[in-house]
C-alpha positions in Angstrom: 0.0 0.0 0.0 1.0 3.7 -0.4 0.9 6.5 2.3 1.6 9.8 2.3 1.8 11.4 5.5 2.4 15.3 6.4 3.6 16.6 9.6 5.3 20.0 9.9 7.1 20.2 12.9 9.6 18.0 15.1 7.0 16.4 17.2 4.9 14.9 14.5 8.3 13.9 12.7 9.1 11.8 16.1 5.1 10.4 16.1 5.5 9.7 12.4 8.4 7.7 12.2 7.5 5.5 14.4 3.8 5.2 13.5 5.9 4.5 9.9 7.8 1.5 11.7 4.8 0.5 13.3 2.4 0.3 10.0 6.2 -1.6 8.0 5.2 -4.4 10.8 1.6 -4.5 9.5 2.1 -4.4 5.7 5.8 -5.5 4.9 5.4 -3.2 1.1 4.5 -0.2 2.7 5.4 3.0 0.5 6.2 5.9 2.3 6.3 9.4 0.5 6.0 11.9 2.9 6.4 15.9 4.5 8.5 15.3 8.0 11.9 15.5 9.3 15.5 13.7 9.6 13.7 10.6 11.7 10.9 10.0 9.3 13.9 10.1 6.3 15.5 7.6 8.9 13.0 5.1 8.6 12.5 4.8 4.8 10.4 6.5 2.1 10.7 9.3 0.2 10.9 12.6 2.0 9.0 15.2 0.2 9.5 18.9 2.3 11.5 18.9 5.7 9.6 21.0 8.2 12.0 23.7 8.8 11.0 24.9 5.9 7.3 24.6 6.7 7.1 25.8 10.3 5.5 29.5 11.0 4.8 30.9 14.4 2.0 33.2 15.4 -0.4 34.9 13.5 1.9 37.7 12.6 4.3 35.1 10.8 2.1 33.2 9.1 0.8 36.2 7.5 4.4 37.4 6.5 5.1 34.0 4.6 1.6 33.6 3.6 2.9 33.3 -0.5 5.1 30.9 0.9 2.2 28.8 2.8 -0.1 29.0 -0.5 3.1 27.4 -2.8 3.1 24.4 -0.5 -0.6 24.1 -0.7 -0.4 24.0 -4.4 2.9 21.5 -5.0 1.5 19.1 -2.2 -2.0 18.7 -3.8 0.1 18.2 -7.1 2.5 16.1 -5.4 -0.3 13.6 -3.8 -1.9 13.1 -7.3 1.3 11.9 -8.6 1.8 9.6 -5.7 -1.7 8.4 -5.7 -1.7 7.3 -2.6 -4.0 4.5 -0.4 -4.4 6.8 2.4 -2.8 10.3 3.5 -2.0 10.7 7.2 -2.5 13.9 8.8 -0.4 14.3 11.6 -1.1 17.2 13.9 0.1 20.4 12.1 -3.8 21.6 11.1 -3.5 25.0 9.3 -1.8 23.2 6.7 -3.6 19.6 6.8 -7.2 20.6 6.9 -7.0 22.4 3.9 -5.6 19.7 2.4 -7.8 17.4 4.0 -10.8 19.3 2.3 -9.5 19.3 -1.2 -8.1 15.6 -0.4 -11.9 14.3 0.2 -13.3 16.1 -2.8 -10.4 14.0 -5.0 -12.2 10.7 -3.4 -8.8 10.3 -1.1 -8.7 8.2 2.1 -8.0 10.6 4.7 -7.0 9.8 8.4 -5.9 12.1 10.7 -3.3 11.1 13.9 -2.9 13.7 17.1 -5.7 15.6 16.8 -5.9 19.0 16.0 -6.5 21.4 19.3 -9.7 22.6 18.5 -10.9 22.1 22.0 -8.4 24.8 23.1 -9.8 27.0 20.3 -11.5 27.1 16.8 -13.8 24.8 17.9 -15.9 25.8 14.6 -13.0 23.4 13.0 -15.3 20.6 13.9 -17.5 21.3 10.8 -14.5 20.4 8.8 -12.7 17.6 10.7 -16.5 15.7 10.2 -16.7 16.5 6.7 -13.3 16.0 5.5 -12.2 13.2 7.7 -12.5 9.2 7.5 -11.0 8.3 10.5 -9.5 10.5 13.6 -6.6 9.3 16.1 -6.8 11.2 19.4 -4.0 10.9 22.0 -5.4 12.9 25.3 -7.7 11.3 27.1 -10.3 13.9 27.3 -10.2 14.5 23.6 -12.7 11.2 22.7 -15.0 12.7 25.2 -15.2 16.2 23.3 -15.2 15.1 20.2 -17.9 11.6 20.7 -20.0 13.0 23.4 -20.1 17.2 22.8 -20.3 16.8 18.7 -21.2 13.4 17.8 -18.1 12.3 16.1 -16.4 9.1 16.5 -12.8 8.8 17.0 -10.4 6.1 18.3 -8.7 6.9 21.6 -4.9 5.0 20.9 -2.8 6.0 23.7 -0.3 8.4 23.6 3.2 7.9 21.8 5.3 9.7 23.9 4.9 6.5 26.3 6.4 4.7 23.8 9.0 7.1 22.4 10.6 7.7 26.0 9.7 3.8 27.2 12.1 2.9 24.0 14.6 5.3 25.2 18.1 3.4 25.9 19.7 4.0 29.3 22.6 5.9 29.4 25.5 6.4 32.3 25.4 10.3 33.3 29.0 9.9 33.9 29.9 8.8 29.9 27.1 11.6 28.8 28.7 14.4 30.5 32.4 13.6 29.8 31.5 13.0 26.4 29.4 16.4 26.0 32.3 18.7 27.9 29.8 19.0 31.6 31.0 19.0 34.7 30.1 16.9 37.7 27.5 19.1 38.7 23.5 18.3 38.8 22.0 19.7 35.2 19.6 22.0 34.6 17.6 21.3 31.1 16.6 24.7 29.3 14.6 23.6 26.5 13.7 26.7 24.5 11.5 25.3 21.3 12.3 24.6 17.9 11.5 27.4 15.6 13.6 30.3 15.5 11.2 32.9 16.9 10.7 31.2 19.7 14.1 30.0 20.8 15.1 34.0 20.6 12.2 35.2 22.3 12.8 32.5 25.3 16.3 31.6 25.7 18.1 35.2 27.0 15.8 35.2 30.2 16.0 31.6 30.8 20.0 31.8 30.7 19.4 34.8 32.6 19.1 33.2 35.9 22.0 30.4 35.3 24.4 32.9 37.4 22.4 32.3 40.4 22.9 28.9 40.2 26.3 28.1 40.6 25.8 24.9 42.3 24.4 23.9 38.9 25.0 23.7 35.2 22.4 24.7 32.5 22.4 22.7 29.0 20.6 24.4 26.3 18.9 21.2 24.5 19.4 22.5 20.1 16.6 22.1 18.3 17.4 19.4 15.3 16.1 21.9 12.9 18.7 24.5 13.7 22.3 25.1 13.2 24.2 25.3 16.0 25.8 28.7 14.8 22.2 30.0 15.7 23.1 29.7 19.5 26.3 30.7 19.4 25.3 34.4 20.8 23.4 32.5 23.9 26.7 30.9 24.7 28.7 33.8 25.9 27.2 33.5 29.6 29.6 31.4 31.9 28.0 28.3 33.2 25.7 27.7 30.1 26.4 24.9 27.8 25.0 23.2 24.6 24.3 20.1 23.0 22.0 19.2 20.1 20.1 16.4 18.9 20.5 15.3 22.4 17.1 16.2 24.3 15.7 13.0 25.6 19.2 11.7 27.0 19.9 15.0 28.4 16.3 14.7 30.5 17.0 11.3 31.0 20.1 12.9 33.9 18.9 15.9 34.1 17.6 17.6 37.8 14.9 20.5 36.6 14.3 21.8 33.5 13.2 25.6 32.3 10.7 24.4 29.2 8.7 26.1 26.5 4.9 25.7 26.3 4.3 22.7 24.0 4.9 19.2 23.6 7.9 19.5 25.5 6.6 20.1 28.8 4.9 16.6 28.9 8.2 14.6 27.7 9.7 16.6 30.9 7.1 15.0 32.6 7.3 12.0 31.3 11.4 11.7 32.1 9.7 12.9 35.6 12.5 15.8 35.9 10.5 19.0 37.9 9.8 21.5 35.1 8.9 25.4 35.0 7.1 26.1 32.0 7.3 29.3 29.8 6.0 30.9 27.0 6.3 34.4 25.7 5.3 35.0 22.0 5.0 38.4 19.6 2.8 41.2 21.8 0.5 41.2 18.9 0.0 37.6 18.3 -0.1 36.9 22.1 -2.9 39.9 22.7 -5.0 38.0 19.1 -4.5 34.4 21.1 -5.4 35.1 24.5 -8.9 36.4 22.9 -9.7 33.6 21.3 -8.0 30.8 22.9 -10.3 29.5 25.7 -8.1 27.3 28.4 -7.3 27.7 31.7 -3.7 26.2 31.5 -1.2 26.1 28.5 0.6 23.3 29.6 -0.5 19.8 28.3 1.0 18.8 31.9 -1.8 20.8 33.4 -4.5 20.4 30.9 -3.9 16.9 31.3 -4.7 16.6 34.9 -6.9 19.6 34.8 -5.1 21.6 37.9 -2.1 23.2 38.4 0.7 20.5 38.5 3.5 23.0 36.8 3.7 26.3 37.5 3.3 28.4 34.3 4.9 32.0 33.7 3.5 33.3 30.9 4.6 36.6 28.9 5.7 39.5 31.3 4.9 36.7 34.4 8.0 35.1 32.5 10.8 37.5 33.8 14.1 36.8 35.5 12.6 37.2 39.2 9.9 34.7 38.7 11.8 32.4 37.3 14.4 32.3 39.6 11.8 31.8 42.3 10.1 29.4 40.6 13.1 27.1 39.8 14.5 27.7 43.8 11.0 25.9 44.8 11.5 23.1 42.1 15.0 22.3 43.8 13.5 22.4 47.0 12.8 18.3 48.1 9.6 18.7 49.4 8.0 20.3 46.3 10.1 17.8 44.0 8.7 14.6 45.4 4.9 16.5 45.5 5.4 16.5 41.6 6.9 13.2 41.0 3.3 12.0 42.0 2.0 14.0 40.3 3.9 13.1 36.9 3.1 8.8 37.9 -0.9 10.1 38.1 -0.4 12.2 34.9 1.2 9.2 33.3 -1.7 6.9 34.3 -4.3 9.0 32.9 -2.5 8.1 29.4 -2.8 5.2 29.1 -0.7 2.6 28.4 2.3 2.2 26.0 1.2 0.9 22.2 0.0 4.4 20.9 1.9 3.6 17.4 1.0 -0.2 16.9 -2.6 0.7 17.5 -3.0 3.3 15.3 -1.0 1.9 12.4 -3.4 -1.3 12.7 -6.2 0.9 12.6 -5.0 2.4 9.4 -4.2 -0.8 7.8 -7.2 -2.6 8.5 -9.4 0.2 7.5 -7.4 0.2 4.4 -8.2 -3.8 3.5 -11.5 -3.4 4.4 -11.8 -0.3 1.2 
């Protein structure tokens, strides 16, 4: 069978290559063709568009590349009626996928969708679309079947989520080899894990290093974005005690003692690696002012949404300061509070589910695809 799958940013390259592995298990002459990243290319297939080249922040850049947005549009539909695919995956990444979806379904394609779009956080309206334009939706929170089955009458398949997996098939690794080998120090690590796009990593990283020089007693790792070249960080490396790996992010949690994390998928891996977490998010005045209007959640953290209470603190534009954060990271440290979230993570980790998020989905997708 032939599949074509399009995700646009790091996370859905992670979820799609090994939803990819998963579905080679199920049907041994899979054809990939695909929009991702380096770890979808790693797992076979032809890769189409890297998302680097595909990922725009806010609504202030998506307008300033908008010609840019509308050129994918057109060479991807073009590119899918060459292919002729069985079934195109959508994975996460909606602006871009629901349009195709819609055009996709008027051509007579297959269309599935894995991770859900957040359109319980806001455009809800969305749902018009998703019910129109999609066969068959994978959702990966647990609350998301509930929204979507019992609030709008759609049917959706709740498969777990594949973080479990990811980190579960995580190899162990001796802190002492990882720091030697990465220039650290003896010293307990703090994780600063800034995003992935360019925008953001600028707009977060100077006042997250800006507290590493109270914390002597600790070393703080910049985790680089696979997308980026290091050069980009080299003017966030003048600041003593401040280091930098890249490509490294889930063996660097893996050791690490706390970790300052940017809003987004990120802050549930942290949890996940059960490392104590501050999360933080400060985006463009304009888009962030457009967002908080229409956006309608209490937390931002998947962490919190998850749980549905306050499990991570959250300092969010000007709350997201030097002060703050240094207070906020002193109570993290503290035992007491560390050991209160480490029960918190196991609870947030039951609510998930179990591990199999890939295999079930990519069975899913096959069988469906039989059954047509």
């Amino acid at each position: 069978m032939k599949y074509y799958l399009i995700a646009g940013e790091a996370s859905g390259d992670l979820h799609g290559a090994n939803l990819m592995k998963a579905i080679q298990k199920e049907d041994s002459d899979a054809n990939f063709r695909f929009w991702g990243g380096d770890l979808m290319k790693a797992t076979g297939g032809t890769e189409v568009k890297h998302y680097r080249d595909l990922a725009f922040m806010g609504f202030t850049e998506v307008l300033m590349n908008l010609r840019t947005i509308l050129k994918n549009i057109k060479f991807c539909k073009q590119d899918i009626e060459s292919f002729n695919p069985d079934v195109i995956i959508f994975i996460d990444y909606p602006g871009f996928n629901l349009r195709i979806a819609k055009w996709a379904r008027q051509k007579g394609y297959n269309t599935h969708y894995y991770i859900s779009p957040q359109i319980w956080a806001w455009k809800e309206g969305r749902i018009k679309d998703i019910k129109r334009d999609v066969d068959e939706m994978y959702v990966i929170l647990p609350f998301e079947k509930d929204f979507y089955e019992n609030k709008h009458n759609f049917p959706v398949h709740f498969v777990g989520h594949p973080l479990i997996d990811a980190i579960y098939n995580q190899k162990q690794i001796d802190p002492q080899v990882f720091k030697k080998e990465n220039k650290l120090d003896e010293r307990p690590i703090i994780a600063l894990l800034p995003g992935s796009r360019k925008q953001e990593i600028t707009k977060m990283l100077e006042i997250m290093i800006s507290v590493a020089k109270e914390f002597k007693e600790y070393q703080f790792v910049i985790a680089g974005a696979p997308s980026q070249e290091k050069s980009f960080y080299e003017s966030f490396l003048t600041t003593k005690n401040v280091h930098f790996i890249t490509n490294k992010t889930y063996e660097l949690l893996s050791i690490a003692n706390a970790a300052l994390v940017t809003s987004g998928t990120a802050t549930l891996e942290t949890a996940l690696f059960k490392v104590p977490q501050v999360v933080c998010y400060k985006g463009g005045r304009i888009s962030y002012e457009i967002a908080k209007r229409v956006i309608n959640l209490k937390y931002i953290s998947l962490v919190n949404l998850i749980l549905d209470r306050e499990v991570v603190t959250e300092l969010i534009q000007t709350d997201f300061n030097t002060k703050r954060l240094k207070e906020e990271l002193t109570k993290i440290l503290e035992p007491k509070n560390r050991n209160a979230m480490f029960l918190d993570y196991y609870e947030l980790e039951k609510t998930l589910g179990g591990r199999g998020a890939s295999e079930n989905t990519a069975k899913l997708i096959t069988s469906s695809i039989k059954v047509k």
